[in-house]
C-alpha positions as CSV (number, residue, x, y, z in Angstrom):
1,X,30.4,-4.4,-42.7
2,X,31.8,-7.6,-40.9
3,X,32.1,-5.9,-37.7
4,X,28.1,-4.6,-38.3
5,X,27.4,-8.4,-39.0
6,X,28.7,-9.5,-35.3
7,X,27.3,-6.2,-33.5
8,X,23.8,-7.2,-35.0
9,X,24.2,-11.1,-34.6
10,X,25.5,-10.4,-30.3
11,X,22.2,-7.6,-30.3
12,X,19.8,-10.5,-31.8
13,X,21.3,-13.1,-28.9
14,X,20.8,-10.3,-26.1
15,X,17.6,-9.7,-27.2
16,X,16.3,-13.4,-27.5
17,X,17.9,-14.0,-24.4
18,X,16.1,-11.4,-23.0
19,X,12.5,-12.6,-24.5
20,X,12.9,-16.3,-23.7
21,X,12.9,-15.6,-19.8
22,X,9.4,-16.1,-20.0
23,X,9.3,-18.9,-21.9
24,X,11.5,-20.8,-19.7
25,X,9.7,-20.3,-16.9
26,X,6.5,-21.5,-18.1
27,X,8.3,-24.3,-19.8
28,X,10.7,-25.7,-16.5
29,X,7.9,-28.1,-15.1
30,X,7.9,-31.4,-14.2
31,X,6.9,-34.0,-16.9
32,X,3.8,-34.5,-15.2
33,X,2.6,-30.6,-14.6
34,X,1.3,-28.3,-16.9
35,X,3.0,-25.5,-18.2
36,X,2.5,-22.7,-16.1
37,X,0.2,-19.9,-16.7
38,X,1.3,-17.5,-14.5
39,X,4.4,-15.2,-13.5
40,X,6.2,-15.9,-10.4
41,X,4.1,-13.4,-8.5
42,X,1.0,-15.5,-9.2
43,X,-0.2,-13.0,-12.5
44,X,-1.6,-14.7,-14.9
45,X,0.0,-14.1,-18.4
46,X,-1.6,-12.7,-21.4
47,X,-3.1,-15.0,-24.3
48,X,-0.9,-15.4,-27.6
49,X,3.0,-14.7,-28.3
50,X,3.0,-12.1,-25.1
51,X,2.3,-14.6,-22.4
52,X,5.8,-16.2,-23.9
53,X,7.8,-13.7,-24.6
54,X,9.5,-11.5,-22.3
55,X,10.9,-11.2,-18.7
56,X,9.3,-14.3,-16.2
57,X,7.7,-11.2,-13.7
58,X,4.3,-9.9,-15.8
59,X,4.0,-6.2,-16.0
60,X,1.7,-6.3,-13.2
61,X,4.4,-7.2,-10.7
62,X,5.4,-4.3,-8.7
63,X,9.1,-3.2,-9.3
64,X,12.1,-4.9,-8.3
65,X,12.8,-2.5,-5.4
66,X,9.6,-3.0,-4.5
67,X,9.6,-6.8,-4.0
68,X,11.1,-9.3,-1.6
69,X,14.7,-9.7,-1.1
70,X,15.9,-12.3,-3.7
71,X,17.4,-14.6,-0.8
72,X,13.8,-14.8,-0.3
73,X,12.2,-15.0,-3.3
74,X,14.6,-18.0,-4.5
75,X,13.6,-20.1,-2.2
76,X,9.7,-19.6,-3.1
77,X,9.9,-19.3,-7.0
78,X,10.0,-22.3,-9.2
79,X,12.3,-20.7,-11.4
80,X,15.5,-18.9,-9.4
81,X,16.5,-15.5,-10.8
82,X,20.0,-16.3,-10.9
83,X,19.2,-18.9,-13.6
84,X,18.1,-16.9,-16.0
85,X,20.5,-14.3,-15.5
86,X,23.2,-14.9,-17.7
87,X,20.9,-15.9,-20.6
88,X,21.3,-12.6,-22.5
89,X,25.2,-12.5,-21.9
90,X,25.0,-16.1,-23.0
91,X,22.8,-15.9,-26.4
92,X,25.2,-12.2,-27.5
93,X,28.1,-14.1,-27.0
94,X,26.9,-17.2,-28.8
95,X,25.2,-15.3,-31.9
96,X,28.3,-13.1,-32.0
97,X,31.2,-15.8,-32.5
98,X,28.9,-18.0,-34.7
99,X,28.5,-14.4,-37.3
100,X,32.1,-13.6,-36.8
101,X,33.2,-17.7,-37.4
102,X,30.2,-17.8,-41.0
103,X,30.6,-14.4,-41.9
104,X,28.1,-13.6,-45.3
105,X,27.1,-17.2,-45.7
106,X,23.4,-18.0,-46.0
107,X,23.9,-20.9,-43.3
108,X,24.6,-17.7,-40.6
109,X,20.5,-16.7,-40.9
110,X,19.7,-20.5,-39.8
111,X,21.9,-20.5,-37.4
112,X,20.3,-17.5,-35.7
113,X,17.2,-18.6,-35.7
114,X,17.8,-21.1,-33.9
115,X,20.1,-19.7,-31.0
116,X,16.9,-18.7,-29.1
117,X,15.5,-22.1,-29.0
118,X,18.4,-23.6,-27.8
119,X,18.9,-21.4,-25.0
120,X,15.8,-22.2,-23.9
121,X,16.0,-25.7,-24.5
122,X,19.6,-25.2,-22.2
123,X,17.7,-23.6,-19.8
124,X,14.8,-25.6,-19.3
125,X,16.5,-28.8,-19.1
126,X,19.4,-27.3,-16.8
127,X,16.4,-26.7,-14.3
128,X,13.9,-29.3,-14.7
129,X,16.5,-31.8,-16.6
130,X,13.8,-32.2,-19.1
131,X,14.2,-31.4,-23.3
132,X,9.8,-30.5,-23.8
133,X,8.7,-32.2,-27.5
134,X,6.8,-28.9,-27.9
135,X,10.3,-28.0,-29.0
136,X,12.7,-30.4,-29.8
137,X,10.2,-32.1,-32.6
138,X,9.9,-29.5,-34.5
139,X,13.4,-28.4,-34.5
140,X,13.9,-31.8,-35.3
141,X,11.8,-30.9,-38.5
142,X,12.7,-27.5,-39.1
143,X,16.6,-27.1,-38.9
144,X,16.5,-29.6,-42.6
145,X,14.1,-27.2,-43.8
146,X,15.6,-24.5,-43.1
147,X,19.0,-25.7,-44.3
148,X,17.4,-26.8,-47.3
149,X,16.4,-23.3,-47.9
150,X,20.3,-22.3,-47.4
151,X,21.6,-24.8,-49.8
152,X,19.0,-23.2,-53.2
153,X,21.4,-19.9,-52.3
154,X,24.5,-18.7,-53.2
155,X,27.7,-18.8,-50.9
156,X,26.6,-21.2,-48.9
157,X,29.4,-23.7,-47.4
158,X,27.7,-26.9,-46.4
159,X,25.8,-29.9,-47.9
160,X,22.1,-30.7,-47.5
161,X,22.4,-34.0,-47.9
162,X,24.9,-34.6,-45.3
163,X,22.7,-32.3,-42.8
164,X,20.1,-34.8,-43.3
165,X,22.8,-37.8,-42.9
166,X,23.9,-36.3,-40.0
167,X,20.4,-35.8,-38.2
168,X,19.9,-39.7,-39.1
169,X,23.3,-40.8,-37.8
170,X,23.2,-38.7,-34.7
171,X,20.0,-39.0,-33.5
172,X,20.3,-43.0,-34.3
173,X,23.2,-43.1,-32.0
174,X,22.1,-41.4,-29.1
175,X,19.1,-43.7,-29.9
176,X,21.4,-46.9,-29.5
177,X,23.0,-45.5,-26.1
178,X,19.4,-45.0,-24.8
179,X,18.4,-48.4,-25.3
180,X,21.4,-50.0,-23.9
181,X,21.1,-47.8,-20.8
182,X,18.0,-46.3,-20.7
183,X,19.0,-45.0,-17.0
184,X,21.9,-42.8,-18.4
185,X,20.3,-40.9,-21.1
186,X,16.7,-39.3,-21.3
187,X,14.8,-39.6,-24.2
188,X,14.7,-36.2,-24.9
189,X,18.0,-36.2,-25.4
190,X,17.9,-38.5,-28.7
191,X,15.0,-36.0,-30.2
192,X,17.6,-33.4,-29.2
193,X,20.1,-35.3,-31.4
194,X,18.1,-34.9,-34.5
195,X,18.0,-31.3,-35.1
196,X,22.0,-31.2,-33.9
197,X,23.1,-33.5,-35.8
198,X,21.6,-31.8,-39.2
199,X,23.4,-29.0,-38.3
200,X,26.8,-30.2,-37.4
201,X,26.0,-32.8,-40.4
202,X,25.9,-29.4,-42.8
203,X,29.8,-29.3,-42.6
204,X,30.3,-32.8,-42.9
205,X,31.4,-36.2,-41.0
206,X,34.4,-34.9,-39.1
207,X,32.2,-31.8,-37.8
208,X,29.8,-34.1,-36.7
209,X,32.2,-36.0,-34.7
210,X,34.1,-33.5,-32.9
211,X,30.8,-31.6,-32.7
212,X,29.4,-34.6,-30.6
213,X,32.6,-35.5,-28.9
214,X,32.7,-32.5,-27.4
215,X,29.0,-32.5,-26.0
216,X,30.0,-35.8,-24.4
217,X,33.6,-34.3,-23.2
218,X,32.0,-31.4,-21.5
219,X,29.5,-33.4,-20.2
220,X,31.5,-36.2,-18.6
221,X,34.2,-33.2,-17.2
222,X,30.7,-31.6,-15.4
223,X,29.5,-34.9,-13.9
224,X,33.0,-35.4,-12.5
225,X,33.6,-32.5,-11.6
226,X,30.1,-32.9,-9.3
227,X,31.3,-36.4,-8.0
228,X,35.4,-34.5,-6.8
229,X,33.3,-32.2,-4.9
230,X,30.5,-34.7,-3.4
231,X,27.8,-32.8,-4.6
232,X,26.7,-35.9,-7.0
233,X,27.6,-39.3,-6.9
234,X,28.3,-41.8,-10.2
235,X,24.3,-42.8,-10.7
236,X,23.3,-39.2,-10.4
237,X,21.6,-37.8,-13.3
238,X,22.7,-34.2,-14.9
239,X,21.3,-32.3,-17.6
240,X,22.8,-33.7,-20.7
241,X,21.3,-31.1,-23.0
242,X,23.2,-28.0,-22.3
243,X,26.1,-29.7,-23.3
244,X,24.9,-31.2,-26.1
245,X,24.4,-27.9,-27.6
246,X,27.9,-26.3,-26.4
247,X,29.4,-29.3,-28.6
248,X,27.0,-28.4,-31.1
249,X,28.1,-24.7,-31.0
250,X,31.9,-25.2,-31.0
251,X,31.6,-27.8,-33.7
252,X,29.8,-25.0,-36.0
253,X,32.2,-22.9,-35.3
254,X,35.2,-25.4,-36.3
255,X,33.0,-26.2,-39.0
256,X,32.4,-22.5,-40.1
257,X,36.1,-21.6,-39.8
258,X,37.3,-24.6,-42.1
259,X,35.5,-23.1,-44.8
260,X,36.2,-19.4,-44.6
């Protein structure tokens, strides 16, 4: 049954990362453009859930053989293939070491639900370095809820009360850094805080740190790693959220582990 649990937790993360292709691509605008309403091809996208959901290219884009090489195509599309590529690959392996790490727990079911919205959110801010409110308020709302939910029911391994400390704490610190240095940090990343810091808050204080240790660990090892090979220099900006998320993801995972 525990290997089931992992097969259908890395199946869900395929799939989602399958389904949020579309998603991205209508969300990875600049802050002043609309979302976009129409596949890379020019299509526009059907009304409700199915305009959102699925692969960037509508179904009434002629097959991949059939279009232009990709050399070609990246350099005219908004949103480059190779992007979104590894986003099922990414969301399997994701969902599958956060089942295998919670096992049973009732936690596990929040914590899949929201593996699809932060790949997107990775995504979107990777290629526009922008966090949209559209999703990280009501995450910010939600993952207490939802947690709150998980703490009524048996098994669970976490505390409610320090998820909601944790969202405060978090998100008030990244708040902090912003206002000191409002040129290092976007302000989506403090409403990105909230929603990860009730979730690494679930396990408690030390989750919470190493969880957001690591986000700024990975983060400053990627920026460096940019400046060593002169592709970025130190006032450059990078996309902070990804690696927010990572650090969120390895800190559940410590978290999960240290109370199998």
């Amino acid at each position: 049954m525990y290997a089931t649990l992992i097969s259908a937790a890395a199946l869900w993360g395929a799939v989602a990362g399958l389904l949020v292709r579309r998603a991205a691509h209508r969300l990875a605008v600049e802050p002043d453009q609309p979302w976009r309403d129409a596949c890379p091809a020019g299509h526009g996208y059907a009304p409700g859930p199915r305009g959102w959901l699925g692969p960037a290219h509508c179904a009434g884009c002629p097959p991949p053989a059939a279009r232009a090489p990709r050399r070609a195509v990246s350099v005219r599309l908004p949103t480059p293939v190779r992007l979104l590529a590894p986003a099922p690959l990414t969301g399997a392996a994701a969902c599958a070491l956060l089942a295998a790490a919670t096992g049973w727990r009732p936690e596990l079911a929040v914590w899949l639900l929201l593996a699809p919205f932060a790949l997107l959110l990775a995504i979107v801010d990777r290629r526009v370095h922008r966090l949209p409110d559209h999703l990280t308020l009501p995450l910010a709302a939600a993952v207490p809820l939802l947690l709150g939910v998980a703490a009524l029911l048996p098994g669970r391994a976490g505390s409610w009360r320090l998820s909601v400390l944790g969202a405060l704490a978090l998100g008030g610190a990244y708040l902090v850094l912003f206002l000191v240095n409002p040129n290092g940090m976007g302000f989506g990343d403090v409403k990105l805080a909230f929603p990860l810091g009730a979730a690494l808050g679930w396990y408690g204080w030390p989750v919470l740190l190493a969880g957001a240790f690591a986000g700024f660990l990975l983060g400053a090892a990627y920026g460096l790693g940019l400046i060593v090979r002169r592709r970025a220099t130190r006032r450059s900006a990078i996309p902070f959220g990804p690696f927010m998320i990572t650090g969120t993801l390895l800190g559940l995972l410590l978290g999960a582990l240290a109370h199998a």
